[in-house]
C-alpha positions in Angstrom: -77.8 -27.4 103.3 -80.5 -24.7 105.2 -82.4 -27.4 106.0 -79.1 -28.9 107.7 -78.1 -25.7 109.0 -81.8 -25.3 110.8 -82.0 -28.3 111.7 -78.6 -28.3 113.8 -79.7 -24.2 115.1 -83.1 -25.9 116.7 -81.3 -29.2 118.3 -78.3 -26.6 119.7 -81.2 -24.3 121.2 -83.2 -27.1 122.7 -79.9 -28.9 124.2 -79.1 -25.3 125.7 -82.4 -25.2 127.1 -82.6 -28.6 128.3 -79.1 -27.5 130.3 -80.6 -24.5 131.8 -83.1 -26.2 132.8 -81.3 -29.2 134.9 -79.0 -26.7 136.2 -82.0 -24.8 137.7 -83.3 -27.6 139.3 -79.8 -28.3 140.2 -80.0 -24.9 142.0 -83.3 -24.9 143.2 -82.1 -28.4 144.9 -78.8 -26.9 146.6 -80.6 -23.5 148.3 -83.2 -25.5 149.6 -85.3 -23.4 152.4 -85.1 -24.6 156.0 -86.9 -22.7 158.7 -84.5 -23.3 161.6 -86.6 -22.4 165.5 -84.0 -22.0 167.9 -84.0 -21.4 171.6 -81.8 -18.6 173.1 -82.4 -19.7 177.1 -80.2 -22.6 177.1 -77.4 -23.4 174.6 -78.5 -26.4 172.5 -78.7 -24.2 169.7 -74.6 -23.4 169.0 -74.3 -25.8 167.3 -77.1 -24.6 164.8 -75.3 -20.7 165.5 -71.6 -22.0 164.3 -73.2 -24.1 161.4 -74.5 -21.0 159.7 -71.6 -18.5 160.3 -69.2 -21.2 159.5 -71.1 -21.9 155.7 -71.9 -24.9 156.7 -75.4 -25.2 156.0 -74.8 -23.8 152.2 -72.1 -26.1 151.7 -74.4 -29.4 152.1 -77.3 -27.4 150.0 -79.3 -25.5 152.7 -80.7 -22.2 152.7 -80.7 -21.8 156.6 -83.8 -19.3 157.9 -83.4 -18.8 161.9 -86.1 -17.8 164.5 -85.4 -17.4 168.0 -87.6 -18.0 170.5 -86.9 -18.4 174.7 -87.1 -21.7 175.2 -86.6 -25.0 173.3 -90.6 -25.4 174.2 -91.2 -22.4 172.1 -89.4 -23.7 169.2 -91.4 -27.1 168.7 -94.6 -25.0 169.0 -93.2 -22.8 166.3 -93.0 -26.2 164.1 -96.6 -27.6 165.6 -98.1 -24.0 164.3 -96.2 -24.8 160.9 -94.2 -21.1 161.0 -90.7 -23.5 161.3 -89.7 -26.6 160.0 -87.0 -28.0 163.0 -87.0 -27.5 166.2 -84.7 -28.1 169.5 -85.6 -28.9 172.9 -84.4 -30.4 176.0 -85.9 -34.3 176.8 -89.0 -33.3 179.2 -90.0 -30.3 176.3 -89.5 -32.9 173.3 -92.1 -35.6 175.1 -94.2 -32.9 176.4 -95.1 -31.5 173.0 -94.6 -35.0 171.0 -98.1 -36.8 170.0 -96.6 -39.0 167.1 -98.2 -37.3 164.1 -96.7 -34.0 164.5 -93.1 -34.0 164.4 -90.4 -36.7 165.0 -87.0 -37.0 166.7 -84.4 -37.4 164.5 -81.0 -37.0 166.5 -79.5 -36.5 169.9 -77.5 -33.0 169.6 -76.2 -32.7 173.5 -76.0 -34.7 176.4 -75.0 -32.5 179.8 -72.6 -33.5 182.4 -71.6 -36.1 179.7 -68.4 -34.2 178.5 -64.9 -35.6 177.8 -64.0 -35.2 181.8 -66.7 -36.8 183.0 -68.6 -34.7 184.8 -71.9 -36.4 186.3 -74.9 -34.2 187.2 -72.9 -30.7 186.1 -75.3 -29.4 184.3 -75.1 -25.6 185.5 -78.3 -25.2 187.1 -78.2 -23.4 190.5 -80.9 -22.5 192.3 -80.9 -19.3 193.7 -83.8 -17.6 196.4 -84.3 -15.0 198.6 -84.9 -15.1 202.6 -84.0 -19.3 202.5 -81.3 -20.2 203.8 -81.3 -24.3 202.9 -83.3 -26.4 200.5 -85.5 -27.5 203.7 -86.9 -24.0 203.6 -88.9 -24.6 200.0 -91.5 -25.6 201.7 -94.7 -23.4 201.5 -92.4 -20.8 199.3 -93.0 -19.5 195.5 -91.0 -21.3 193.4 -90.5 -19.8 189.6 -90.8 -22.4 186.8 -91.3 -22.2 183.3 -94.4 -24.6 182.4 -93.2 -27.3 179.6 -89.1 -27.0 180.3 -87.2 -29.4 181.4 -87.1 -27.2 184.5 -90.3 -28.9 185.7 -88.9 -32.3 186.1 -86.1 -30.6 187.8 -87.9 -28.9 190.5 -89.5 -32.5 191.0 -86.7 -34.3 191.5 -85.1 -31.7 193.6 -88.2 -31.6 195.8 -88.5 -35.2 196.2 -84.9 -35.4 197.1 -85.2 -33.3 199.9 -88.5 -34.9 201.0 -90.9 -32.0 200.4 -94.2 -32.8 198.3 -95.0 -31.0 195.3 -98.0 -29.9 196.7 -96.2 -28.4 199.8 -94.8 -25.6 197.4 -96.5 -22.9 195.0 -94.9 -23.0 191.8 -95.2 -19.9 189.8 -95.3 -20.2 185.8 -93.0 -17.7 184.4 -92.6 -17.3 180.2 -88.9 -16.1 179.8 -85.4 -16.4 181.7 -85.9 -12.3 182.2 -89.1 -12.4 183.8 -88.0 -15.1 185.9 -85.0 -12.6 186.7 -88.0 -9.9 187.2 -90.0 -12.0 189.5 -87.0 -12.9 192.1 -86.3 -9.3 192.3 -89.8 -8.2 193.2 -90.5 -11.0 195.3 -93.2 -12.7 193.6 -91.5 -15.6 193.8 -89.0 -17.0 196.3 -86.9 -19.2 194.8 -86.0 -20.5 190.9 -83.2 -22.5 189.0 -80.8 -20.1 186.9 -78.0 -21.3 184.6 -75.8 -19.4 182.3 -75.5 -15.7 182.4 -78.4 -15.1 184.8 -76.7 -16.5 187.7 -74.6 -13.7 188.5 -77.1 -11.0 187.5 -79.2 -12.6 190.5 -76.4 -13.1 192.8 -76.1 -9.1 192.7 -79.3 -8.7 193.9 -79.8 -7.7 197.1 -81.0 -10.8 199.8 -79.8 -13.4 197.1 -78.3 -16.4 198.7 -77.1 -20.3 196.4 -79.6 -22.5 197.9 -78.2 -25.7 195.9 -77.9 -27.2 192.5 -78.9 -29.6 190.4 -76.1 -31.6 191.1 -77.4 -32.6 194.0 -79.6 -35.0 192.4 -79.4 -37.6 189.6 -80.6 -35.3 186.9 -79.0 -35.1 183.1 -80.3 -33.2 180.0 -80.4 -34.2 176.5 -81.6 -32.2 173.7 -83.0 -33.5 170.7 -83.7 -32.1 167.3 -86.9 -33.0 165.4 -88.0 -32.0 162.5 -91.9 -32.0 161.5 -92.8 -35.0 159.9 -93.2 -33.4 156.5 -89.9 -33.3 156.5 -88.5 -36.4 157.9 -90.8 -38.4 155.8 -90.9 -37.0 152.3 -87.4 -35.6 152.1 -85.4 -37.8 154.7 -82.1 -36.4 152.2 -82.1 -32.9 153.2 -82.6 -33.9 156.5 -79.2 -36.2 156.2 -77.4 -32.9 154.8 -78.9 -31.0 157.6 -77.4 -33.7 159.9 -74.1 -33.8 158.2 -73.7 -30.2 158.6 -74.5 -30.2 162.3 -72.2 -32.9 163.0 -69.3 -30.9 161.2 -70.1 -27.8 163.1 -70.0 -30.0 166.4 -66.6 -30.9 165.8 -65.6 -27.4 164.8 -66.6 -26.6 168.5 -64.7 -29.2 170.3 -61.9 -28.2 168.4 -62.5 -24.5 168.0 -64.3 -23.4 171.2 -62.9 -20.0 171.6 -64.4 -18.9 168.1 -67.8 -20.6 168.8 -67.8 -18.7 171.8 -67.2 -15.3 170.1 -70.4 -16.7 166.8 -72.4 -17.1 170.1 -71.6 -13.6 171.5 -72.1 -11.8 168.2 -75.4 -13.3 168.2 -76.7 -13.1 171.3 -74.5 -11.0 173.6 -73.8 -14.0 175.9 -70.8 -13.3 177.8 -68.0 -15.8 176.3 -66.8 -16.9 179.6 -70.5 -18.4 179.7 -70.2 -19.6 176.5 -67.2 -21.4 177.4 -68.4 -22.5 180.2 -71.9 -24.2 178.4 -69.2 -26.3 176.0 -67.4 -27.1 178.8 -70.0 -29.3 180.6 -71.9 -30.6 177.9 -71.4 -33.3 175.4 -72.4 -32.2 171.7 -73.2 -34.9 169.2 -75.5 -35.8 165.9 -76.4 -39.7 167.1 -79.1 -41.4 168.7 -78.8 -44.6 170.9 -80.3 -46.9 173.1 -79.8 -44.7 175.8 -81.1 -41.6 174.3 -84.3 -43.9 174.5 -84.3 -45.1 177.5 -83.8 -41.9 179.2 -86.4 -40.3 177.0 -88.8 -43.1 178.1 -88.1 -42.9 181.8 -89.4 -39.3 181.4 -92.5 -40.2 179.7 -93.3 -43.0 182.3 -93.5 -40.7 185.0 -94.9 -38.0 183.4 -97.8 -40.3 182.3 -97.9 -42.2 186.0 -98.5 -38.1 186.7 -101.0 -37.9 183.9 -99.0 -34.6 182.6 -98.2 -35.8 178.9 -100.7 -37.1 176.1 -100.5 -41.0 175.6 -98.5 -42.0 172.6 -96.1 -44.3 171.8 -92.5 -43.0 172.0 -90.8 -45.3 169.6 -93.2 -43.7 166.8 -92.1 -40.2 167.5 -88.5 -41.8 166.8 -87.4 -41.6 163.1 -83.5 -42.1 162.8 -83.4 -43.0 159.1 -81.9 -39.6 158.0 -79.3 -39.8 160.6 -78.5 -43.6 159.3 -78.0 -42.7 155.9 -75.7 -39.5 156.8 -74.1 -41.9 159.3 -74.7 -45.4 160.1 -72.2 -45.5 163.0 -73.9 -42.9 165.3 -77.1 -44.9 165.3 -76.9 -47.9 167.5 -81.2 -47.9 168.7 -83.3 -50.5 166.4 -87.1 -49.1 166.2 -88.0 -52.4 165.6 -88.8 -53.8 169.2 
């Protein structure tokens, strides 16, 4: 009867330990730690913004660690230096910093001037200069740019369209939206593309005139988030439950943009009619297509007829498997070609 009686005492303790056990792993598995790098210049990153405050990120196991940094550049050399995990960036940023063994692209998250009122080439970027009076009068001036952004391909096309050389200008690298705001107002530069908030604060400035806008060319952004390929490759499940919870926060702000525009406020003291403004023109998804690629790859070919980008192969820097298995109706590009 003891020996019955012990015997039933040990296999109770080892069942309740074998219980603890699995529902620590259990645990451990839900809260898992995702260091999040987010830009604060442009506004790929609400959707990131709404998905915490919301509890999103908790809800499909995440334990969500932000870091912000100026621009989406910044944030996929905060992943290439291994202090984040994910990163978002604009098209030109994403192939600039891309090599195929660093990090991969695992979803379109925006597409500008793509909204649900079809809006070509409104993708809020105004250029702004002092003492020029039309886009003729670049030429030989000090143009503000922030080396890496998708800003560069911008001042490009914009230059070509107006028939002035790239060599016919001085561009000036600048490291942050506020020095480019310092640099206007000092005069060490001329002339700069500002979107968002920053456009009015340099309208007030004295001498300040709208030169033209990006609309005046055929010019789109998409962002992208990648991930480092750490990630995407040994734990393409937590990637899929970062997706899913990226995609329900990208409804939430279709159908909720008045409180995404306050989470956005609260967080970075963006004016909400900005805010408003940003979901307005731009298209938010969680997909990747055949023209995500292609428009990526147009990028890259010119950038490498220029020489400016590292020579890779783009369809390796492409991973979309996560985003299949959390949706297999958003993916319509085969990386099988």
């Amino acid at each position: 009867m003891k020996t019955t009686l012990k015997y039933l005492i040990v296999l109770t303790l080892i069942i309740s330990l074998i219980s603890i056990v699995g529902c620590n792993k259990k645990t451990a598995r839900a809260n898992q730690l995702v260091r999040f790098a987010i830009d604060t210049a442009g506004d790929t990153g609400i959707q990131f913004r709404v998905a915490r405050a919301k509890g999103l990120f908790e809800k499909h196991g995440i334990k969500a660690e932000f870091s912000d940094y100026a621009y989406g550049v910044d944030t996929l050399n905060a992943v290439i230096t291994g202090t984040a995990d994910t990163g978002i960036a604009a098209d030109y940023a994403a192939i600039n910093r891309l090599s195929g063994d660093n990090m991969k692209i695992v979803a379109t998250i925006s597409r500008s001037g793509q909204n649900e009122n079809k809006d070509k080439n409104k993708s809020g970027n105004v250029l702004l200069g002092k003492g020029i009076d039309s886009p003729k009068e670049l030429k030989g001036k000090k143009l503000g740019v922030s080396k890496g952004t998708v800003m560069e391909y911008l001042w490009v096309k914009y230059l070509n369209h107006h028939n002035i050389k790239d060599d016919e200008v001085k561009f000036v690298a600048l490291q942050s939206p506020a020095e480019t705001l310092a640099a206007i107002q000092s005069g060490d530069i001329d002339a700069a593309f500002f979107n968002g908030e920053l456009i009015p604060k340099v309208k007030n400035i004295e001498g300040i005139k709208e030169i033209g806008s990006s609309s005046e060319v055929e010019f789109s952004v998409r962002g992208f988030f990648l991930a480092k390929n750490e990630l995407a490759n040994k734990d393409p499940k937590l990637v899929s439950n970062i997706l899913k919870a990226l995609n329900e926060a990208t409804e939430f702000i279709k159908k909720n943009p008045d409180e995404a525009a306050d989470i956005v406020y609260k967080e970075l003291k963006v004016p909400k009619e900005t805010v408003l403004e940003q979901i307005k023109v731009t298209n938010r998804v969680v997909e990747f297509n055949d023209e995500d690629y292609e428009h990526l790859n147009e990028i890259k070919e010119w950038g490498d007829n220029k020489g400016i980008f590292k020579k890779y192969e783009l369809r390796n820097t492409i991973d979309t498997k996560p985003l299949k298995e959390a949706f297999s109706d958003k993916v319509s590009f085969q990386n099988d070609k």
